[in-house]
C-alpha positions in Angstrom: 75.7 -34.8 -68.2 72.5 -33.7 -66.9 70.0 -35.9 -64.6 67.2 -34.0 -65.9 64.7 -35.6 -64.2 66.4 -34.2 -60.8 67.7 -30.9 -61.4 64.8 -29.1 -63.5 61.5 -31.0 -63.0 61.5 -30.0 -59.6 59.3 -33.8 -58.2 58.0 -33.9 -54.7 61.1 -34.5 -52.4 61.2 -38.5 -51.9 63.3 -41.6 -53.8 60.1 -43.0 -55.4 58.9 -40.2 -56.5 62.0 -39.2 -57.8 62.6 -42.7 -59.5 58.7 -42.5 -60.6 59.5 -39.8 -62.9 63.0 -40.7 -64.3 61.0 -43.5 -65.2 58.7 -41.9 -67.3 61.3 -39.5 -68.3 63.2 -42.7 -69.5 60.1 -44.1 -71.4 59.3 -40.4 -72.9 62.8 -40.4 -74.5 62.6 -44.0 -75.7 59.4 -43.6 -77.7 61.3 -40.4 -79.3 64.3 -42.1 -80.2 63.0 -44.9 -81.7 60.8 -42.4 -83.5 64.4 -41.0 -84.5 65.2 -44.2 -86.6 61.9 -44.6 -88.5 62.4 -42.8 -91.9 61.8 -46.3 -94.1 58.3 -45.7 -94.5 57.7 -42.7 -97.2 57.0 -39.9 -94.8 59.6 -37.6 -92.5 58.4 -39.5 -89.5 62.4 -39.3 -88.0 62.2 -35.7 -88.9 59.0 -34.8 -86.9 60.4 -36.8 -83.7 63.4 -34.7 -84.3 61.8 -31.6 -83.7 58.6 -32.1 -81.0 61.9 -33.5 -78.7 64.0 -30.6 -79.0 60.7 -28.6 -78.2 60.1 -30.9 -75.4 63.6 -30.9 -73.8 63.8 -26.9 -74.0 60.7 -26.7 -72.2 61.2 -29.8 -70.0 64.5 -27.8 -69.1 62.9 -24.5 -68.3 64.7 -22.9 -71.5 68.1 -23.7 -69.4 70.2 -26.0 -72.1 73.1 -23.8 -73.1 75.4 -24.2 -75.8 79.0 -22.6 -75.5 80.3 -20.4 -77.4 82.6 -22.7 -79.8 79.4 -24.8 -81.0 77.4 -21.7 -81.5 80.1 -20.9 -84.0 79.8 -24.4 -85.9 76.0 -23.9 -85.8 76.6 -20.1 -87.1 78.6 -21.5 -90.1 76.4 -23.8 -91.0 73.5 -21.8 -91.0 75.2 -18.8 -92.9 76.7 -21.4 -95.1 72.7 -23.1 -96.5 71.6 -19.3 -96.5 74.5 -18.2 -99.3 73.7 -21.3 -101.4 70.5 -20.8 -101.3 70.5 -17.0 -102.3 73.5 -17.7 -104.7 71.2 -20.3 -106.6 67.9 -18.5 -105.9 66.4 -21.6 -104.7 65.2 -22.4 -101.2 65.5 -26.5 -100.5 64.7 -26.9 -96.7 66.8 -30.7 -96.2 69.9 -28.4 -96.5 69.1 -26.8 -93.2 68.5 -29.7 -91.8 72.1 -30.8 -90.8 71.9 -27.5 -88.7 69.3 -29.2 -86.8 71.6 -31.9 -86.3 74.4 -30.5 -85.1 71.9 -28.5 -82.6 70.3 -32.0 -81.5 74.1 -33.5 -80.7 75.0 -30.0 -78.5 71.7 -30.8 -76.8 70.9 -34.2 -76.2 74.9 -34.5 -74.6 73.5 -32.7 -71.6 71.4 -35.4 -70.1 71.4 -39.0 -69.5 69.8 -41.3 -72.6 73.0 -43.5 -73.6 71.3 -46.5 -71.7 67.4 -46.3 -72.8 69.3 -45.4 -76.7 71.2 -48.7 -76.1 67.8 -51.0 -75.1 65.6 -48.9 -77.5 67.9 -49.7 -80.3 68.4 -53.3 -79.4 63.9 -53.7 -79.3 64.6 -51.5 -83.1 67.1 -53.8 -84.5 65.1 -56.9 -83.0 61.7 -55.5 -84.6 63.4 -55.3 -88.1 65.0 -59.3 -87.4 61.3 -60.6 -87.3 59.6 -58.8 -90.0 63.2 -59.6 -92.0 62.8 -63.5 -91.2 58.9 -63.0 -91.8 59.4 -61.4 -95.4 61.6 -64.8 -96.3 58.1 -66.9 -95.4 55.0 -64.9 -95.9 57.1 -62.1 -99.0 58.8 -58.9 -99.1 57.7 -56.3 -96.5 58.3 -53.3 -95.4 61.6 -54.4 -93.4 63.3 -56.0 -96.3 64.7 -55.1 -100.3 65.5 -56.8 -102.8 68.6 -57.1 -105.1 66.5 -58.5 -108.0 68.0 -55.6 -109.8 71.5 -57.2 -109.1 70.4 -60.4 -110.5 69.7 -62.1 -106.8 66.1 -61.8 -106.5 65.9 -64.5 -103.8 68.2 -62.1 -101.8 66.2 -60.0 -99.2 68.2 -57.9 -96.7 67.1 -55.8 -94.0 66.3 -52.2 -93.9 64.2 -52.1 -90.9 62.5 -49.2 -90.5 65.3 -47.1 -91.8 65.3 -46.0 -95.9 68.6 -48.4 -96.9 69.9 -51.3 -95.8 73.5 -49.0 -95.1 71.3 -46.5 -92.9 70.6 -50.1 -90.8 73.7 -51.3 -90.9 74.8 -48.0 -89.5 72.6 -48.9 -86.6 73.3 -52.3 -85.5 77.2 -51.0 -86.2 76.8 -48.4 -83.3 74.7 -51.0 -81.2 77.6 -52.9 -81.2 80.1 -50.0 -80.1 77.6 -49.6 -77.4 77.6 -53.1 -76.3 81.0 -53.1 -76.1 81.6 -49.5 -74.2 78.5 -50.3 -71.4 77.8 -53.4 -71.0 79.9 -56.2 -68.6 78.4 -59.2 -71.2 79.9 -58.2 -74.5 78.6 -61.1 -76.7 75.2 -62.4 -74.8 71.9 -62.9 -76.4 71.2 -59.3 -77.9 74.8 -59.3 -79.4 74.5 -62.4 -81.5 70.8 -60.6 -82.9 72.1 -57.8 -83.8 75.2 -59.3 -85.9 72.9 -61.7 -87.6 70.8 -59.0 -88.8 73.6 -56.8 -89.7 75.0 -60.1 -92.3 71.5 -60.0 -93.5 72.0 -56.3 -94.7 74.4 -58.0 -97.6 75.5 -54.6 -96.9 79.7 -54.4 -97.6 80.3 -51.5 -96.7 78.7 -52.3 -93.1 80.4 -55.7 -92.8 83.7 -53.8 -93.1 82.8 -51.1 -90.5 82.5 -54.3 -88.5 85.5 -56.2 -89.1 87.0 -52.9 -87.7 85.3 -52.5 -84.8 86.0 -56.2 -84.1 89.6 -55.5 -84.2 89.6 -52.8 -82.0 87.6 -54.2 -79.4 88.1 -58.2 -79.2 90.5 -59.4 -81.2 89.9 -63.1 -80.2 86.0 -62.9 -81.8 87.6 -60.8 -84.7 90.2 -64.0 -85.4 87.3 -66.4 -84.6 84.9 -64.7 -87.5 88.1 -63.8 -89.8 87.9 -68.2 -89.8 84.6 -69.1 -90.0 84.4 -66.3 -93.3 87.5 -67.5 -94.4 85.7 -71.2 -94.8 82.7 -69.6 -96.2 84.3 -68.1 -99.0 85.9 -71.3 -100.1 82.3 -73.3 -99.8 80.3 -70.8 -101.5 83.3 -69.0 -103.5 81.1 -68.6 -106.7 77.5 -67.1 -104.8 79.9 -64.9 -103.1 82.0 -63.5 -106.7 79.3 -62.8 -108.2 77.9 -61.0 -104.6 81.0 -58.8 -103.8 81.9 -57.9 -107.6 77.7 -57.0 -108.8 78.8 -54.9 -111.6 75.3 -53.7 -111.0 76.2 -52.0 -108.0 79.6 -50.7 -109.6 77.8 -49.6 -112.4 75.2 -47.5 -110.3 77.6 -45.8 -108.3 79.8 -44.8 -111.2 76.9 -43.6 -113.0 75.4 -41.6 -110.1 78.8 -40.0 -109.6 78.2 -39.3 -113.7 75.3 -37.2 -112.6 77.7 -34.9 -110.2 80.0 -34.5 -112.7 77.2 -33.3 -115.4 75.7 -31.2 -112.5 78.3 -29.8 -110.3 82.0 -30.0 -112.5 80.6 -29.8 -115.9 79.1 -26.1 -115.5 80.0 -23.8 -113.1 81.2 -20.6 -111.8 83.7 -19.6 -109.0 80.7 -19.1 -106.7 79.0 -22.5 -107.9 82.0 -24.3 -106.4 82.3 -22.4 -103.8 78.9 -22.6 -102.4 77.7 -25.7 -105.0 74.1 -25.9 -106.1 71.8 -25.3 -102.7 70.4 -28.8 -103.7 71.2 -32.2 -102.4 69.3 -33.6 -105.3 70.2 -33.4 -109.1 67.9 -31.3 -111.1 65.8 -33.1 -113.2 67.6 -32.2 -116.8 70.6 -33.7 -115.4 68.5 -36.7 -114.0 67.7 -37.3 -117.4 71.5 -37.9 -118.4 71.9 -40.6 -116.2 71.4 -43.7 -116.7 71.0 -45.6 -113.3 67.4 -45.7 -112.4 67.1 -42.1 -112.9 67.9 -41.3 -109.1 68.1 -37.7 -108.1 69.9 -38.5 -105.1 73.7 -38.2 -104.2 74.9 -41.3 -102.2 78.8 -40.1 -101.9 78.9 -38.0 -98.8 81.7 -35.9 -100.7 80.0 -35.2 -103.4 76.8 -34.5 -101.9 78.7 -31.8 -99.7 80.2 -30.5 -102.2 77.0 -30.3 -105.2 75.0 -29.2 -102.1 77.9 -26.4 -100.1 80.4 -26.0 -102.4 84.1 -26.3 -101.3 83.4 -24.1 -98.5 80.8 -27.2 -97.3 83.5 -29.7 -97.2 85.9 -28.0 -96.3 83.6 -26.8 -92.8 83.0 -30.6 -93.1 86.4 -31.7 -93.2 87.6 -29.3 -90.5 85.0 -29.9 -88.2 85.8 -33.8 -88.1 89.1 -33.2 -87.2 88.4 -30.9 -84.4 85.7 -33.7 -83.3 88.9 -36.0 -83.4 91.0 -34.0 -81.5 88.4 -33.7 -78.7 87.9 -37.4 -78.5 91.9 -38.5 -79.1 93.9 -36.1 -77.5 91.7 -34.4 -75.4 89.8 -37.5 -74.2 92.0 -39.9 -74.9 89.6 -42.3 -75.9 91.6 -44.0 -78.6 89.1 -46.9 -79.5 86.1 -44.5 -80.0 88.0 -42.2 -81.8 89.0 -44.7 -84.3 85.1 -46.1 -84.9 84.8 -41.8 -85.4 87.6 -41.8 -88.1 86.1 -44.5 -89.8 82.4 -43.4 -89.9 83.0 -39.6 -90.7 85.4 -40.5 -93.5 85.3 -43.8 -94.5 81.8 -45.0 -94.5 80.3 -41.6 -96.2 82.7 -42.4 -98.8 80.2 -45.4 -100.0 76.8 -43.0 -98.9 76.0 -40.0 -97.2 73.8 -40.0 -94.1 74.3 -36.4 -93.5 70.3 -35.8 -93.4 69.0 -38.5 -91.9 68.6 -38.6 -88.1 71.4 -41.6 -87.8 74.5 -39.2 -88.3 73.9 -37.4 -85.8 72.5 -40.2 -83.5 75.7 -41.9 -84.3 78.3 -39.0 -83.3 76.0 -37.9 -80.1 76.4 -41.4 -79.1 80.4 -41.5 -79.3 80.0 -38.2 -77.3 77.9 -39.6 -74.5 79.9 -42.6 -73.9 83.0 -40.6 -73.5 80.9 -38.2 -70.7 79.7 -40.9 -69.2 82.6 -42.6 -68.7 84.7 -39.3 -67.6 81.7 -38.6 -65.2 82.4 -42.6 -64.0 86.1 -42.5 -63.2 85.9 -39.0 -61.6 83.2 -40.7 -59.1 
């Protein structure tokens, strides 16, 4: 990784001068990444902080980030890949580029030193969204919370944050929590009890089973300890909890969502369609029509919404790419535990959504990569 702040800004010689400007180097990147995780609020506020930082770290940099060879080729593929959908389907939708800009954010950010200012800036996030969570329980609903009124619990209000779904937050206090555990000496202070309390306030399962995971690869004692105490919840509140897990609202959705991909991407097609699916992540409106769900345009299976938006060809780049990821962090790096929160994430989780254009992927993965530099960079010193 790259100390930045000492190897391109160039800062009059002198330690506090030198510390002076990491310091507002630090603070720089902080307001941008927390800028990363604010896409709850109807506008592409994660996607504008996206961009003005990759402009600012070129040109903090001098225009001397480099990306090797092998990633250009990922980035080539990916580009090539949205630019055949889109000129197979003679449509041009500009979120399917975006994972391109992803991919190019995780090649870049890698290069310099942010893990620890992600770490506090997403502990100050996750804390933010915890008071306007507990607020929206005594004043109402805010902006921080929604509701499963739908699901026939309308006195249920979990925590979104800032973030667009209460899985995207979950995601987040999930990867605070690998961080916790990879940097810091005091694995279950203060911050750490915040964070899982407003990760059970997500009511989110798929997150609470990404955490029983990580829990048994990283403390096995807590896991056992939390394994009891949910053990004795289910037998006090066995009949709130039935009705929770088992919503046939929520089965229902999902299977009529998945109804819609059928109808859109299965039902008509040609050998091209499948190949390069629909250059859409959205449904088109006539096949929003035919579904009965709320009418939602939107694909939440991360294999489907590869394949309706790249075709075979999509998942098969996606599918490929994992794996090399994998190898890097298993074999190569030999950093079992990390590679196993990685297995979980890029094929487990997007199995119940798909965060594949929202800034949290790729925040998540960059993160994984960074710990591993920074701990390689550690040992060798």
């Amino acid at each position: 990784m790259v100390d930045i702040n000492h190897k391109y800004l160039h800062p009059i010689s002198g330690g506090v001068v030198m510390d002076y400007n990491k310091f507002i180097f630090d603070k720089i990147i902080a307001v941008f990444l927390f800028g990363f995780m604010v896409n709850g609020l109807g506008l592409p506020i994660d996607k504008l902080f996206l961009f003005v930082f990759l402009l600012y770290l070129v040109f903090v940099t001098v225009f001397q980030l480099s990306i090797n060879a092998f990633n250009l080729s990922i980035l080539c593929f990916w580009v090539l890949l949205a630019f055949s959908s889109s000129i197979f389907n003679l449509t041009f939708k500009p979120m399917i580029f975006y994972p391109v800009v992803g991919i190019f954010f995780i090649f870049v950010i890698v290069k310099i030193q942010w893990i620890r200012t992600f770490h506090q800036t997403l502990f100050i996030y996750i804390l933010l969204s915890c008071i306007l969570g507990i607020l929206a329980y005594i004043n109402g609903p805010n902006l921080a919370v929604t509701s499963m009124a739908d699901k026939g619990l309308p006195f249920i209000l979990p925590f979104k944050g800032f973030a667009s779904t209460v899985q995207t937050f979950g995601t987040l206090c999930i990867l605070w929590i690998v961080l916790n555990f990879e940097l810091v000496k005091k694995k279950f202070g203060f911050q750490f009890f915040i964070v899982m309390i407003s990760l059970f306030l997500t009511f989110n399962r798929s997150s609470f089973l990404f955490l029983f995971i990580i829990l048994s690869v990283y403390s096995r004692k807590f896991f056992f300890i939390s394994a009891f105490f949910l053990l004795i919840g289910i037998v006090v509140f066995y009949e709130q909890l039935y009705a929770f897990i088992f919503n046939m609202g929520t089965i229902q959705s999902r299977s009529e969502l998945l109804q819609g991909f059928y109808l859109s991407f299965w039902n008509n097609n040609t050998f091209f369609g499948y190949l390069l699916g629909k250059g859409d992540n959205f449904y088109a409106p006539e096949i929003v029509s035919r579904v009965k769900w709320d009418h939602r345009p939107d694909i939440e299976n991360g294999y489907a919404m590869l394949l309706h938006t790249y075709g075979f060809l999509g998942l098969f780049g996606y599918i490929v790419s994992s794996f090399l990821l994998l190898i890097y962090t298993f074999f190569i790096s030999k950093a079992y535990k990390l590679s196993i929160v990685l297995f979980f994430y890029l094929f487990v989780t997007q199995f119940f959504t798909q965060e594949f254009v929202t800034n949290v992927f790729y925040l998540f993965i960059a993160s994984i990569l960074t710990v591993i530099q920074y701990k390689n960079e550690n040992i060798s010193n």
